[in-house]
C-alpha positions in Angstrom: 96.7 7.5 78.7 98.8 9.7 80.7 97.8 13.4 80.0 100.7 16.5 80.1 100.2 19.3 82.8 102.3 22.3 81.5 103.7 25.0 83.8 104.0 29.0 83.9 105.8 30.9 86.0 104.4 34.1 87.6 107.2 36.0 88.0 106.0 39.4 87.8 102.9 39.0 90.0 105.4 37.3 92.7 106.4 40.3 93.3 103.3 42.4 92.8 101.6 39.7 95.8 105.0 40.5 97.5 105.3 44.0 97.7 105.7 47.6 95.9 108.0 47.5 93.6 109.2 44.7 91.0 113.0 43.8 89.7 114.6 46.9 87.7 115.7 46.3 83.6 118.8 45.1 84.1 117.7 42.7 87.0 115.1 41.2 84.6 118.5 40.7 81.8 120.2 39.0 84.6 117.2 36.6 85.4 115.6 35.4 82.1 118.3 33.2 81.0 118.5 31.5 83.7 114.4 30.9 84.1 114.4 29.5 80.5 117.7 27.0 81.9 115.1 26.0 84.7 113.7 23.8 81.9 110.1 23.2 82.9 107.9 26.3 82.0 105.9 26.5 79.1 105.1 29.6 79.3 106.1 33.0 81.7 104.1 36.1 82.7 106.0 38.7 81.9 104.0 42.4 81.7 100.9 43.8 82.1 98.9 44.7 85.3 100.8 47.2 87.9 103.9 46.0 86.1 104.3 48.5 83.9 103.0 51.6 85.8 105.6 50.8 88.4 108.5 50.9 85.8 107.7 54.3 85.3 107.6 55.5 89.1 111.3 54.0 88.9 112.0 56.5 86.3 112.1 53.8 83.5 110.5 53.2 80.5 107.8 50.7 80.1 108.3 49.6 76.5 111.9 48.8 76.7 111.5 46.8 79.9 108.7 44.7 78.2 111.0 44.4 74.7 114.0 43.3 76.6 112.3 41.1 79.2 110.3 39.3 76.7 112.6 38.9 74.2 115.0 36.1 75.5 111.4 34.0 76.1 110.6 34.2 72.6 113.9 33.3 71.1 113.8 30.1 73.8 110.6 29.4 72.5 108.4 30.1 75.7 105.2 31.6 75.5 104.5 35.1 77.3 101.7 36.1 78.7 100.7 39.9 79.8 97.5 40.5 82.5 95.3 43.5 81.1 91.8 44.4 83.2 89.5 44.8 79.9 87.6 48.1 80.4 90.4 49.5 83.0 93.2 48.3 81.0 96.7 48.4 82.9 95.1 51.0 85.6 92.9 51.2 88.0 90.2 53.3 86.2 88.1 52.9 82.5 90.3 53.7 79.3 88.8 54.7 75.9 88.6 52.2 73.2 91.1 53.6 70.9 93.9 53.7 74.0 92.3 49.8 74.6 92.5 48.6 71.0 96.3 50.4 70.5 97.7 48.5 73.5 96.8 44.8 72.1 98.7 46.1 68.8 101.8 47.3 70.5 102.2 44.5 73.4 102.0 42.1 70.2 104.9 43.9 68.8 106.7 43.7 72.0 106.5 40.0 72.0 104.0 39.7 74.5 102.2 36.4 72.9 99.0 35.8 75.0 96.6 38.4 76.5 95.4 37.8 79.9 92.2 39.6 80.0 89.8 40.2 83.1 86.7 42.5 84.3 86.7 42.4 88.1 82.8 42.5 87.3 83.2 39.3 85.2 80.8 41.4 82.7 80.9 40.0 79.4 80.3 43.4 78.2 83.9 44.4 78.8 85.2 41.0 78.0 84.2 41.4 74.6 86.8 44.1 73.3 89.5 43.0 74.7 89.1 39.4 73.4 88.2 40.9 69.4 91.0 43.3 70.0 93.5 40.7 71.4 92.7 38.3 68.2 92.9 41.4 65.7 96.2 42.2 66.8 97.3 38.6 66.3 97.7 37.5 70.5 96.4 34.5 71.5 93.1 35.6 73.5 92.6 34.1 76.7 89.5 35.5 78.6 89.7 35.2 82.5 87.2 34.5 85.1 87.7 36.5 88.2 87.0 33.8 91.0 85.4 34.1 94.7 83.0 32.5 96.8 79.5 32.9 97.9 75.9 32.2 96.8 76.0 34.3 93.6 78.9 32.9 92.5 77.7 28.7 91.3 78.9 26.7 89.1 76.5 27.2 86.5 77.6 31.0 87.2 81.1 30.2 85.9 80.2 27.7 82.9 78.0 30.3 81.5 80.2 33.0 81.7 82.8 30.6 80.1 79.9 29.9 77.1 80.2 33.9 76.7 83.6 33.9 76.3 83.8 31.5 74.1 81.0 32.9 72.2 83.2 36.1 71.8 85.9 33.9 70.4 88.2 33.3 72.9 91.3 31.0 72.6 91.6 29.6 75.8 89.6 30.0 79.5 91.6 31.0 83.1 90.1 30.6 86.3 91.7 33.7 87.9 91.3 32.4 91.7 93.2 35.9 93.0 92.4 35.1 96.9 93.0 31.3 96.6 89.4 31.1 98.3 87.8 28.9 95.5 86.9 25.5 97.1 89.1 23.0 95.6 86.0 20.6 94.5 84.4 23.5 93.3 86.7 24.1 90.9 87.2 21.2 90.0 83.5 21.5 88.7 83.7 24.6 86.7 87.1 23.0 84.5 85.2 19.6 84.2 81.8 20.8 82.7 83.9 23.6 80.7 86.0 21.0 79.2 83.4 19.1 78.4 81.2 21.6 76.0 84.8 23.2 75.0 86.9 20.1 74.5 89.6 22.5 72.0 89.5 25.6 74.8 93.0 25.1 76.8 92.0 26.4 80.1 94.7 27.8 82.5 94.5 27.5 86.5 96.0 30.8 88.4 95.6 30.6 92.4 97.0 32.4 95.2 98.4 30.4 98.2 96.8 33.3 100.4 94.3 30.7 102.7 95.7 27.5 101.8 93.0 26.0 99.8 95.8 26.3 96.1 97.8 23.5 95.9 94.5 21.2 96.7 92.6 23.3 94.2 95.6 22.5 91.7 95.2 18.7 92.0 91.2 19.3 91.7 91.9 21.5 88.6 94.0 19.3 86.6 92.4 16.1 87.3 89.5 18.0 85.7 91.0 18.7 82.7 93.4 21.9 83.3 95.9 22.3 80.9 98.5 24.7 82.2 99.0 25.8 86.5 100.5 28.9 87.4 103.0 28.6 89.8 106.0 30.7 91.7 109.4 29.7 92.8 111.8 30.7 96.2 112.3 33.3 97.8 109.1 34.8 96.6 106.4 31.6 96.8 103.5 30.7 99.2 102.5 33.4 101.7 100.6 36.1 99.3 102.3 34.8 96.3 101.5 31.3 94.4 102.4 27.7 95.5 106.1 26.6 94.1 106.7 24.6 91.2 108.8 22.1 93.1 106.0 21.1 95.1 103.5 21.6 92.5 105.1 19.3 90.1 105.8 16.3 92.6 102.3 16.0 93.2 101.0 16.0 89.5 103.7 14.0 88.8 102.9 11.3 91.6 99.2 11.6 90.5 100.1 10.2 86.7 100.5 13.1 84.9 103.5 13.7 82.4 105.5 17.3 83.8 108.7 18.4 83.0 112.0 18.1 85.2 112.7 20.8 86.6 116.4 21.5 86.6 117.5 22.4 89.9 121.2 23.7 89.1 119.3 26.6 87.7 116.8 26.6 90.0 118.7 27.5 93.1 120.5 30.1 90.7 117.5 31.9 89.7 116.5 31.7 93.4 119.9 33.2 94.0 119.3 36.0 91.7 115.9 36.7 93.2 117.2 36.8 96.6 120.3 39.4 95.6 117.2 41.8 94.3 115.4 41.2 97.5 119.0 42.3 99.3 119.6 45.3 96.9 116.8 47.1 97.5 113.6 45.4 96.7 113.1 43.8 100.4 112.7 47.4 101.8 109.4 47.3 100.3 108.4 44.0 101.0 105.9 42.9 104.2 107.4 40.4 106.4 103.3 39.9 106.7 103.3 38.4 103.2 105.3 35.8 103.6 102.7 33.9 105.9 99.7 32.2 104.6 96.2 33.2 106.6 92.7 31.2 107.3 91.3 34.6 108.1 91.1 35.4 104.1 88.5 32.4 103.7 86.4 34.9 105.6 86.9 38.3 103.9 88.4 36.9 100.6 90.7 39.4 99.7 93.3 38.7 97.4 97.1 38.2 97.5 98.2 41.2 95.2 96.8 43.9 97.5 98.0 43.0 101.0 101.5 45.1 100.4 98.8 48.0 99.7 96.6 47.1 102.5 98.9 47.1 105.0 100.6 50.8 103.9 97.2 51.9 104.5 96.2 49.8 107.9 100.0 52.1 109.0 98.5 54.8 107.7 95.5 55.3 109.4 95.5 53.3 112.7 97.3 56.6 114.6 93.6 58.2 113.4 91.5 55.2 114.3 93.6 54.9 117.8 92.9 58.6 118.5 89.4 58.8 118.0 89.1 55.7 120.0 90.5 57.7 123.0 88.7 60.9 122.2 85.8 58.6 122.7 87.4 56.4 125.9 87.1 53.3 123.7 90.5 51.6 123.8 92.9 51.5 121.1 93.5 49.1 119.0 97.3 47.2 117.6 97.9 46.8 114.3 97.2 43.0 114.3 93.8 43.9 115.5 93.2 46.8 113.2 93.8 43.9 110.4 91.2 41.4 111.8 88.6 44.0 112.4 89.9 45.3 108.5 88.6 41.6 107.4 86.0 41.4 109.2 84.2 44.6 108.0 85.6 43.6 104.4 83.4 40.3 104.6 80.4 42.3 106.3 79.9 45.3 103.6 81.2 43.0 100.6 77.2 41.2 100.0 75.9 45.0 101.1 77.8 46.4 97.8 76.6 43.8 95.4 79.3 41.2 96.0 81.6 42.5 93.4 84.6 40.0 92.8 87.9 41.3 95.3 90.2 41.9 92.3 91.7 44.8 91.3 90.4 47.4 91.3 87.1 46.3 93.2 89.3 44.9 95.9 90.4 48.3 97.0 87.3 49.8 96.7 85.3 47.6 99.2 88.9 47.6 101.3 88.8 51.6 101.0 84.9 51.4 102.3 85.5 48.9 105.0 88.3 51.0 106.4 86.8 54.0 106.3 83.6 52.2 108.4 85.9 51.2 111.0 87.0 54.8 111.1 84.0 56.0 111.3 82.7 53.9 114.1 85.5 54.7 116.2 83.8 58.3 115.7 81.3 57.4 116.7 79.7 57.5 113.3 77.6 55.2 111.3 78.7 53.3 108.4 79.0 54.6 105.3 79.3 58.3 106.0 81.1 58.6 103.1 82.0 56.8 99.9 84.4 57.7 97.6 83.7 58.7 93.9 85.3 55.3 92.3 83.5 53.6 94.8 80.2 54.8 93.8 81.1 54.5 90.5 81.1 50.3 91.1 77.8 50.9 93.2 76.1 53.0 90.7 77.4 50.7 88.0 79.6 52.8 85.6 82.1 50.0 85.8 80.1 47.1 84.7 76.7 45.0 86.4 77.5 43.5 89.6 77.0 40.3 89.9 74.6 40.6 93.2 72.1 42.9 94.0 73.1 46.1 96.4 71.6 46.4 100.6 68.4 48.5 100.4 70.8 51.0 103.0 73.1 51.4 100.0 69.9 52.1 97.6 68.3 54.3 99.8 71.7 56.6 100.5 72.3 56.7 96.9 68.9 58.3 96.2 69.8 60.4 99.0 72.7 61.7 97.3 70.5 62.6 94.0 72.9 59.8 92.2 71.7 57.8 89.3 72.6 54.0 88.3 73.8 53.7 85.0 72.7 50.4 82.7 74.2 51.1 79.6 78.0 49.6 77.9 80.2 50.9 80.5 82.8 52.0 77.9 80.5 54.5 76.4 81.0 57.7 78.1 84.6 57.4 77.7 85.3 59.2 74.3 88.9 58.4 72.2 91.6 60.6 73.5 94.8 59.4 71.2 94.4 62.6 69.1 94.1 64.9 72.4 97.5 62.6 73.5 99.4 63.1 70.4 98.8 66.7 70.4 100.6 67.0 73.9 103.8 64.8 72.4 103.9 66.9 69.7 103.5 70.4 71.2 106.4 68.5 74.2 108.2 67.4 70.9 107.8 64.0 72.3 108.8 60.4 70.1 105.6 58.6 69.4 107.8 55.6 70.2 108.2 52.8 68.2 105.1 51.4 66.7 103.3 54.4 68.8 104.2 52.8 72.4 105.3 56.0 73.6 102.0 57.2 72.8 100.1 54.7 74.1 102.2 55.2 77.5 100.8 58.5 78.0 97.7 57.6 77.0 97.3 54.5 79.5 99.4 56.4 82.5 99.5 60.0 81.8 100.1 61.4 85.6 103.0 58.7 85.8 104.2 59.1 82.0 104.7 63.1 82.5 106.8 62.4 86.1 108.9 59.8 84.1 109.7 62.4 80.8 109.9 65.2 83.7 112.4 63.4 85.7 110.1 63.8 89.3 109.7 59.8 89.0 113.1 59.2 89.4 114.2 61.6 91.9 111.2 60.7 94.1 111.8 56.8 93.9 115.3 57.4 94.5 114.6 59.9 98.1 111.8 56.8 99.2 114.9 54.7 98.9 117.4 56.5 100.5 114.2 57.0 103.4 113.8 53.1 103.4 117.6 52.4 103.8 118.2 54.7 106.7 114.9 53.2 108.2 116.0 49.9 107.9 119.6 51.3 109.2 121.5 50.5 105.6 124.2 52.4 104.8 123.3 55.3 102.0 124.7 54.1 98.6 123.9 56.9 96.8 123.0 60.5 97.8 120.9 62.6 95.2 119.5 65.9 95.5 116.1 65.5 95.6 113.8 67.8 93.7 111.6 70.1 95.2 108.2 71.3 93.8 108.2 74.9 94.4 106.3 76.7 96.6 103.1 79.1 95.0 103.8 82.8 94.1 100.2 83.3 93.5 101.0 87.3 93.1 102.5 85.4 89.7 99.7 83.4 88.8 97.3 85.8 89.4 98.7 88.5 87.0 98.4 85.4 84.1 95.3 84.3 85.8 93.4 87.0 87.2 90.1 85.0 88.3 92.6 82.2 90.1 90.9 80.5 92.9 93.5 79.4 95.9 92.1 76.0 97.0 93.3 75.7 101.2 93.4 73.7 103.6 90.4 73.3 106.4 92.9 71.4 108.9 95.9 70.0 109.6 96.7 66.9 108.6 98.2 64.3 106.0 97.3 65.0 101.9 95.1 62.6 100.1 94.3 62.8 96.5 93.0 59.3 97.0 92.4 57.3 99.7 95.5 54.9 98.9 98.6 56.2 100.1 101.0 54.1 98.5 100.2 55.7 95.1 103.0 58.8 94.9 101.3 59.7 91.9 97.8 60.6 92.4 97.6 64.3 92.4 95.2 65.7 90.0 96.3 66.0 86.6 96.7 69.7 85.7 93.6 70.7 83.7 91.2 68.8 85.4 87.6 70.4 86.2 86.0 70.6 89.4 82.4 72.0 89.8 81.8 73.7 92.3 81.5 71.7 95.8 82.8 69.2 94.4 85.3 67.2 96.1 88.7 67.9 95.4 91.0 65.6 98.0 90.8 64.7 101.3 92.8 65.4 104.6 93.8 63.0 106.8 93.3 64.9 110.3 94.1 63.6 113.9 90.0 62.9 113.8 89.7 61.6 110.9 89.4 62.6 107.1 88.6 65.5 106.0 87.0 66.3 102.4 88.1 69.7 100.5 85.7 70.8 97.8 86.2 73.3 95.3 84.0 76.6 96.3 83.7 77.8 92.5 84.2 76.2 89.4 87.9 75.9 87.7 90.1 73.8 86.6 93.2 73.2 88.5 96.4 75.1 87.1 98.8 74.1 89.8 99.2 71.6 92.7 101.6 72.3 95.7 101.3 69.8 97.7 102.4 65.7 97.0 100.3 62.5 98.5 101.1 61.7 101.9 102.3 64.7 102.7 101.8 66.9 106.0 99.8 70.4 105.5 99.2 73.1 107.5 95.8 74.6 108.5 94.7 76.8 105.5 97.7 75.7 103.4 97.1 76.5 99.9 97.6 73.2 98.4 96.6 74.0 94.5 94.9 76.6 92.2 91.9 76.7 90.2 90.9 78.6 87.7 
């Protein structure tokens, strides 16, 4: 008997393995109709992720874009399905179970229907919330399995974790292959012997076309016994993004299995659309680099969704690389080969730090290490000469168990640093924090939102949530496009006046705080809150405590980066001085008290 693959479409995270920024509200309005005419998806991904956080750098609101973009879907009939990243949420750091349990309540009520749920760790200790909460908030649960390659990572590996999740109570199993490096027959494997001690688990195949190995691994998967493939559709397919349906479903289909028509009329209208919000302004943030598929990423393994990222950073640092390389008469290297050497440190320190799985946000971590390394040898430094505090967070494991075990090197400098591992539930030391957030909205005389989801907003993205309400988000996005048009030598559309954050009076805040600390600058260079430049939001939150010598930023100086610690203990009042931005030797770029 001939069995039914069914199909769902991936059209946020084509854009998010694309580049920066996804379709705007009334983009997404324009669009669903004519994906639900397309006729042969079962089922869309429409939120979750960096989805949401990046509605708010535009300056919109996250609720209403999920309401209105889900919406249409439901009425047709078509299940949708949101990625959340268990202990981390819809960030890139740990949230508090409260903030957790409150987001599977209000994405339900949006009309999100099925909860994508993955721990970059793949430890069933975060697993387990988010598949009770999911189910208690009446969403399908479907617990996913963050895919890579390498001895750890067996079959037996994979059916076991599955066991767990089922255990927990999930509703249905995805292989969540995010580089497109899982071996076809491998794969194959892990769906067959999962299907066959969970015959009632529907089990859902999502692979990157990133190395090449997907559309293969898509006939392996659903001759195993796969019940729905993601796939992607033109302008935005293959490259970084996901194989296209058209050439996904004429191979199942030529293989025996029942799949829909797909209706083509529509088809080449919805690619159409796509291609008109590539034109307006979402192809200024796009890398012509993502288009193309690359055997180097069988090597390093790093997935599709970070390479707009990864390459904003590779531009961001290579003038620093290049000039230490001189000061040392080494010679300096392109950008092409700043990439490859990028990989080929990734795959070199990846077994050092435990072999977590390259998904977010473990990807960026081991990228952030690697590129530091090869900053550091062009120093003439060693490796690991310093690791950043989310880093050794994975290392130390406050994020979850890794699945390998850590280099003696990485052991030994941890013990060297007076740091301690942590074995316990990784969401314990974050306490509740809804009661500290609904005190802000109501001293702000902020809406709690409907069924809370303005609340939970702040809660989940607070930096970006208080640049939304403030109005910074929108100015800023607005000045980066304007930049990017005149770059790309568009015409201006619109001219805004951009808003300025003012310069310190400290004479002002010293007379409210007397004890105020000035925090400057030791060099010149470019700001870093973080490490990853492409954030615009990642200044400190005002209120946030440093000790003292602890690390506050970095600077990113003409021989390489810089930390800035706080010389007494505070917490910061004010910050002067945006990501990316260049300062001035002893610049005071933010105030402690």
């Amino acid at each position: 008997m001939k069995r039914e693959i069914k199909f769902s479409l991936l059209y946020r995270d084509m854009w998010q393995s694309s580049g920066k920024y996804v379709p705007r509200i009334d983009q997404l309005r324009q669009i669903a109709p004519v994906i639900i005419d397309m006729g042969c998806f079962a089922r869309v991904e429409t939120n979750g992720g960096a989805f949401e956080q990046v509605n708010l750098l535009f300056g919109e609101n996250p609720n209403k874009a999920v309401r209105e973009w889900t919406a249409p879907f439901n009425r047709a009939g078509i299940q949708t399905h949101m990625l959340e990243r268990a202990l981390n949420g819809l960030r890139m750091n740990p949230v508090p179970a409260d903030v957790r349990r409150l987001m599977f309540k209000i994405k339900k009520a949006q009309g999100t229907d099925i909860a994508r749920s993955f721990c970059g760790l793949n430890d069933p200790r975060n697993l387990r919330p988010s598949i009770e909460y999911a189910k208690a908030a009446g969403m399908i649960s479907q617990a996913a399995m963050s895919i890579t390659y390498g001895q750890v990572f067996t079959t037996d590996y994979y059916v076991q974790l599955a066991d767990r999740l089922a255990e927990f109570g999930a509703d249905e199993i995805a292989l969540k292959d995010m580089a497109g490096i899982g071996r076809p027959a491998f794969l194959g494997k892990i769906v067959k012997k999962i299907k066959e001690r969970h015959p009632n688990l529907i089990v859902q195949y999502h692979g990157h076309s990133g190395p090449g190995f997907s559309v293969a691994s898509m006939l392996e998967v659903a001759r195993a016994g796969a019940d729905y493939i993601d796939v992607a559709m033109e302008p935005l397919s293959w490259g970084t993004s996901h194989p296209d349906v058209i050439t996904i479903q004429a191979m199942l289909k030529d293989d025996g299995f029942i799949v829909p028509d797909i209706n083509m009329s529509a088809y080449m209208e919805a690619r159409r659309l796509t291609q008109t919000f590539i034109d307006d302004f979402l192809g200024y943030f796009i890398d012509p680099s993502n288009k193309h598929t690359s055997s180097l990423l069988v090597g390093c393994g790093l997935p599709g969704g970070m390479m707009g990222s990864m390459m904003a950073d590779l531009r961001g640092i290579h003038t620093a690389i290049n000039a230490a390389l001189a000061q040392n008469k080494k010679a300096e290297v392109s950008l092409n080969e700043l990439v490859v050497q990028l990989f080929q440190e990734v795959e070199y320190v990846w077994p050092k730090l435990g072999c977590p799985p390259l998904v977010t946000p473990f990807s960026q971590y081991v990228k952030n290490i690697a590129l530091m390394n090869i900053l550091f040898m062009a120093q003439g430094k060693p490796r690991f000469s310093t690791i950043d505090k989310d880093s050794w967070n994975m290392i130390l494991g406050k994020m979850g168990k890794l699945p390998g075990e850590l280099a003696p090197e990485i052991t030994a400098l941890a013990q060297a640093n007076q740091l301690e591992f942590y074995t316990d539930d990784p969401q314990t030391p974050y306490p509740d924090t809804l009661n500290e957030y609904r005190k802000e909205m109501d001293e702000n005389q902020w809406e709690l939102g409907e069924d809370e989801e303005e609340l939970f907003e702040l809660a989940m993205h607070d930096r970006q949530y208080r640049d939304y309400k403030s109005g910074v988000a929108k100015e800023r996005f607005t000045k980066e496009l304007e930049d990017a048009r005149e770059k790309a030598g568009a015409p201006i559309i619109v001219k805004r006046p951009v808003l300025e954050i003012p310069r310190f009076d400290i004479s002002k805040i010293r007379e409210i705080y007397p004890n105020s600390q000035p925090v400057q600058a030791p060099a010149a260079g470019k700001m870093l809150w973080q490490y990853d430049l492409t954030d615009a939001s990642t200044a400190p939150v005002i209120g946030t405590a440093f000790k003292e010598g602890e690390t506050l930023c970095y600077l990113q100086t003409y021989y390489g980066i810089e930390p800035v610690v706080a010389l007494a203990d505070g917490k910061i009042i004010q910050v002067d001085v945006k990501q990316g931005e260049d300062v001035k030797k002893n610049q005071v770029i933010a105030i402690l008290n």
